[in-house]
N, C-alpha and C positions, 0 to 999 in steps of 0.2 A: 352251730352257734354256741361259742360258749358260756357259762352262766358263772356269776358271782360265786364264791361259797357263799356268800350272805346275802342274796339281791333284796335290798329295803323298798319299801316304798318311801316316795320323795314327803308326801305328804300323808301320813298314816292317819285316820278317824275312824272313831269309836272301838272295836274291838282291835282294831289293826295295832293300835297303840301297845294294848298290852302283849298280844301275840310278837309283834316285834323285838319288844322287851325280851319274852325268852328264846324268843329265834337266837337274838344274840349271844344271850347267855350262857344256850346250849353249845355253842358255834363255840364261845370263848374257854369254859368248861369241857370239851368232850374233843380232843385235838383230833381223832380219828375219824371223828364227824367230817364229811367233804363239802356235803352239803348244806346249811341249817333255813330251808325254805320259810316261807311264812302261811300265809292261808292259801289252801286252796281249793281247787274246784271239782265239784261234780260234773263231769260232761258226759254227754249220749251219743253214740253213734248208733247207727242201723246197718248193718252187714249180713245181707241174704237173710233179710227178711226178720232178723233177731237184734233187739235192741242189749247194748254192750256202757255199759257203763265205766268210766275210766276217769282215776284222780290226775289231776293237771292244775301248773300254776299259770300264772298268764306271763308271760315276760312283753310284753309292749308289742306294740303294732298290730293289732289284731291278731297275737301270735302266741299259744298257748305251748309247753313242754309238758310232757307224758311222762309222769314218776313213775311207772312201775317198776317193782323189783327186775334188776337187768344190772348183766355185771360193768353196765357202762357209766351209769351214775355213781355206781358207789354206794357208800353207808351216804345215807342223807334223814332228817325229816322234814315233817310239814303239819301242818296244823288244822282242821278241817272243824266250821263253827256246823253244830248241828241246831236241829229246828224242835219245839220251838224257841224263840227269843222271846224274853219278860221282858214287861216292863213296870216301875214304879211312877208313876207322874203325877207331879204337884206344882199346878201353877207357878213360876217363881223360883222356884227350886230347882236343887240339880236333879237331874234324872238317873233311876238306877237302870242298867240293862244287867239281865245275866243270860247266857247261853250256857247250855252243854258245847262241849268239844271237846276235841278227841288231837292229841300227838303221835300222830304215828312215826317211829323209827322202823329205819329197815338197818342190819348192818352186817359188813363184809366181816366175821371174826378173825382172818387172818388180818386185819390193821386194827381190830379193839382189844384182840387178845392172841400177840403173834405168840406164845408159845404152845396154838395149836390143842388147846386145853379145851377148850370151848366151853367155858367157862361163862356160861350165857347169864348167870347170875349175877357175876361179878361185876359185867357190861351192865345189868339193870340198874343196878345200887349207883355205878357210874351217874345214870341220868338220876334215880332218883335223888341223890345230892346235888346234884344241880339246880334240880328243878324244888327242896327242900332247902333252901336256904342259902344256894351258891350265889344267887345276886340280889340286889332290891328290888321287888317292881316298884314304879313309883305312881303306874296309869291305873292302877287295877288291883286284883287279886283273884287268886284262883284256889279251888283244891281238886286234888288227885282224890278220885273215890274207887275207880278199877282198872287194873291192867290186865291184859288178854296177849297171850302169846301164840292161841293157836291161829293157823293162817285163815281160817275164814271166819274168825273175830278181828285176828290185826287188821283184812282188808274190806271186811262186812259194809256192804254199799258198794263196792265196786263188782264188776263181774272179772273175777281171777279165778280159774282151776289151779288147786295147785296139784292135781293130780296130774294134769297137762306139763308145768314144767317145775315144780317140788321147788319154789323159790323158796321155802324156809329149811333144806338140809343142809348141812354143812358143805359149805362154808359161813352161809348165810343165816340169819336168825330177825325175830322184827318182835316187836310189840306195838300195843296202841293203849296209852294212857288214856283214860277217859274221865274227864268232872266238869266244874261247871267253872264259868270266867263271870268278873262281875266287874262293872266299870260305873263309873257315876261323871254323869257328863254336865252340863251346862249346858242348854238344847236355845238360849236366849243370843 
């Protein structure tokens, strides 16, 4: 089945709004980008007895896709809200929520940097311009407080060995942006 580079939600609430926002931003900013998902999910399986944790977004019908690094998706990312979520509340008023979350990119450096350079820096500054000032949010705001590059930081919460299959050596390379989102909603 194939998947949008940008699959939106039709109707996006509460955090979905702002994460949308920079899904596309990224998407519009970073041409090399194939992917630019929006939120997704923690899911569990159980396989011979050992529970496996696996990031996935939902694409409709009771039917979720499996992001992991794999040279079939491509450079993509996705966005994942972490726990716990504030809240501000006052009668009457609009409501603040903030979350932690986290952007993980995974990317192919023969299409972010085809001269082979691996020039894993360079790709960073990419997103951080983007994500510093390349669009407007209009739902929200966010800040960036940590970026982690190695692979059991960029995938921490899922169970990935990369000793099993070294998904960050070249070609490949990923980070995961980490801060907090805040949105002020109207709960009336």
């Amino acid at each position: 089945m194939a998947i949008d580079r940008v699959p939106l939600r039709e109707h996006p609430a509460l955090f979905d709004k702002p994460i949308q926002e920079m899904q596309v931003a990224l998407a519009a900013g970073l041409q090399w980008l194939e992917h630019s998902f929006g939120r997704g999910e923690r899911l569990a399986k159980v396989v011979n007895g050992r529970k496996y944790y696996t990031p996935n977004i939902y694409v409709g019908k009771n039917d979720y896709r499996l992001i992991t690094p794999d040279d079939r998706v491509g450079s993509y990312s996705f966005f994942m809200l972490e726990e716990p979520q504030e809240m501000e509340y006052e009668a009457g008023v609009n409501t603040r929520l903030t979350a932690p979350f986290s952007l993980i990119v995974w990317v192919d450096m023969r299409k972010a940097s085809p001269d082979d350079t691996r020039d894993t820096e360079a790709v960073k500054r990419q997103i951080l311009q983007v994500l510093n000032g390349g669009f407007l949010m209009r739902t929200g705001h966010y800040r960036i407080t940590r970026i982690y590059d190695r692979a059991e930081n960029v995938f921490d919460g899922f169970t990935m060995e990369e000793t099993q299959n070294q998904f960050l050596m070249h070609p490949y390379t990923g980070w995961r942006f980490y801060g907090e989102l805040h949105i002020n909603e109207c709960l009336i």
